[in-house]
Phi, psi and omega in degrees: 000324181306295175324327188297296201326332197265321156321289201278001171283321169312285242261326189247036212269342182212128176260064173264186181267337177235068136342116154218151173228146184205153185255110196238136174226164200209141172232120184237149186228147185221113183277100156277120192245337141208221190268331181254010164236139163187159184249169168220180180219131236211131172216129170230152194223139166226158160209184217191114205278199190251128149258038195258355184232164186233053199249004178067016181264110190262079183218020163269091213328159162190339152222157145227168205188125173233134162249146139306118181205154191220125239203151188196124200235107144307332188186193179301331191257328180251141202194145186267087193243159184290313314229108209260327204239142140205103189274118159257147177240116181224121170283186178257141164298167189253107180265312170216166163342300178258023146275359130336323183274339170259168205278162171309180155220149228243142168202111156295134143201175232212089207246134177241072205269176136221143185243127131261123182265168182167124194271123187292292200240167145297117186086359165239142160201170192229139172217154173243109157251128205228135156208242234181144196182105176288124183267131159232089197280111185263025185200009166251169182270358182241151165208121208221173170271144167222166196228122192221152209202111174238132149252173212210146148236153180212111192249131164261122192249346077202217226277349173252001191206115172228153205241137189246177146210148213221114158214136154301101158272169188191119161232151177250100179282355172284134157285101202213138177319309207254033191209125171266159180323293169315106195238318171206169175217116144262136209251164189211129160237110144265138167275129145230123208243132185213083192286356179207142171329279219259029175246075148214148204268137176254150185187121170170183172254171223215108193269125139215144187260133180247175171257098164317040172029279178273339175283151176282320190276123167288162183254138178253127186241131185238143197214152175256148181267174181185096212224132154271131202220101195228097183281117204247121179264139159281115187284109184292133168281163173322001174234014174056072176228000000 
């Protein structure tokens, strides 16, 4: 119950008029092809309640998403990651009755991070990732760079279960009217359970105040995770090949 409580404190942390909640899952499968390559593959499912009705039902598409990503580790510390592909389908949040009415929007985009890890403590460690991301948005009129920055803490609790936390930035560096420098901030608590080495679930909650482009007042979005993870390790054979 102690675990639950900082969870459900996150998800109810601002009571505001633009509100929303959603349920985001993510299935990822991760390939290791040597000791400095490897790759994943990505399915992300989002959904979103209404907030023009007050029944609290969180069943309205808002994203879906498949990615590509390729990862390549200089050392212990440093590592290059990828993403040469990604097709995203994105709704609208639902603010009043006729973004019910609008159409998706279609997104190619196309990503370039760098991480650094470092074990602080035994069983804590901190990694930073930071890059750069093309929106090439196919049915909207603007398409820009945007720039995100995550730092991670990871408390190992022990060898099957660690409690992460997380917070995000997002700037948009393309200049354009209808979009500010300032684009989101996500703050994160995550459970991680790992009942076997190449198995593992993730659960917890996830905050973010995003920017409404021309309005001052941001939309806060509290949302629950749900991320499945299955890690295929490249198998050495008897002669450790």
């Amino acid at each position: 119950m102690k675990k639950i409580i900082p969870i459900l404190f996150l998800i109810n942390l601002v009571s505001a008029q633009n509100n929303h909640h959603e349920i985001w899952s993510k299935f990822s499968v991760d390939k290791s092809f040597s000791e400095k390559i490897k790759g994943e593959l990505e399915y992300q499912l989002r959904f979103q309640d209404n907030t023009t009705i007050d029944n609290g039902s969180i069943k309205y598409p808002l994203l879906s998403s498949v990615r590509i990503w390729g990862n390549y580790s200089i050392d212990k510390h440093f590592s290059i990651l990828f993403s040469p592909f990604a097709y995203f389908q994105i709704s609208s949040l639902i603010a009043k009755e006729t973004d019910l009415d609008k159409k998706k929007v279609y997104e190619n985009r196309y990503t370039l991070m760098f991480e650094y890890k470092k074990e602080l403590l035994k069983g804590t460690n901190f990694m930073n990732r930071f890059g750069f991301e093309y929106r090439d948005l196919k049915n909207a009129t603007v398409d820009y760079f945007r720039m995100r920055e995550k730092g991670t803490l990871k408390f190992d609790l022990n060898s099957k279960v660690a409690v992460v936390a997380s917070d995000e930035v997002f700037f948009n560096m393309t200049s354009k009217e209808s979009t500010k420098f300032f684009d989101q901030n996500r703050v994160s608590l995550l459970l991680n359970y790992s009942p076997i080495k190449d198995l593992r679930f993730e659960v917890g909650g996830l905050f973010c105040s995003k920017n409404q482009k021309m309005i001052e007042q941001n939309i806060h979005e509290n949302v629950l995770i749900f991320n499945t993870c299955v890690i295929l390790d490249k198998k050495k054979d008897k002669n450790g090949n």
